[in-house]
N, C-alpha and C positions, 0 to 999 in steps of 0.2 A: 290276461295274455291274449291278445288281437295275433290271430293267425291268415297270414299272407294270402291272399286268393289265386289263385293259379291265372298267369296269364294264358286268354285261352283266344285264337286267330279265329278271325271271320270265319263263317262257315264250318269250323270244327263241331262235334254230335260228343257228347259225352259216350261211356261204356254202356249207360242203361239206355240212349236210344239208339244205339246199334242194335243193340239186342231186339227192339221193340221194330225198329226195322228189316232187322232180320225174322222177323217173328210172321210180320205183316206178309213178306215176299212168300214167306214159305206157306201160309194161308191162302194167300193169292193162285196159287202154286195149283194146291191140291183142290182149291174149286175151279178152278180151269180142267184140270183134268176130267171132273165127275161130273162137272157140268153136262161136258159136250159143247162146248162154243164151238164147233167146229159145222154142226148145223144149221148156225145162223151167220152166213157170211156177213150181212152189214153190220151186225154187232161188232162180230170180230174187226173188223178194218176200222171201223170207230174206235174202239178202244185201241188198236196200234197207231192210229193215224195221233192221237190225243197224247199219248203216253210214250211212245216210242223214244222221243228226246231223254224223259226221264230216265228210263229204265238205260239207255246207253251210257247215262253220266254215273249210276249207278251201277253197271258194271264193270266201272276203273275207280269205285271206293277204294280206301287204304284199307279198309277191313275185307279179310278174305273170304268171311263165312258170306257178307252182303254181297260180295261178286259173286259169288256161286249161285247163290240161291238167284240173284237176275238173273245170270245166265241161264238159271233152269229154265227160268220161266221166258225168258226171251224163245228157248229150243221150243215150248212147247207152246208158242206163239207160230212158228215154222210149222210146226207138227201138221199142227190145224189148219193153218193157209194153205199147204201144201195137199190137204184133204180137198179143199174147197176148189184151188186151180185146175 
């Protein structure tokens, strides 16, 4: 019995790499925190100057928990530049 394969649109992420996505961000997350990037302004601005694109198209995913967790880490992008200004 050959079972159907799911048509699946460009650009669609299955349920296990959301997860795996969402896994990443929130890791992301809490070494930004402990790090302290906020001490090294050219790091910091390097990595938003490089990443920022990303991280904005990722926080209008269809998945709600992958919007959250950018937006955490976008605020705690803010956080730090706002140290640094």
């Amino acid at each position: 019995m050959a079972k159907k394969k799911a048509q699946v649109k460009k650009g669609d992420v299955c349920e296990e790499d959301n997860r795996v996505i969402e896994l990443v961000l929130k890791g992301v997350n809490v070494l930004l925190v402990k790090s302290g990037m906020s001490s090294d302004p050219e790091q910091l601005t390097s990595v938003l100057t490089n990443d920022i694109d990303i991280l904005f198209k990722l926080s209008h995913h269809n998945i709600f928990r992958i919007a959250v967790q950018t937006l955490k880490l976008l605020f705690q992008f803010v956080k730090a530049s706002a140290h640094i200004n």
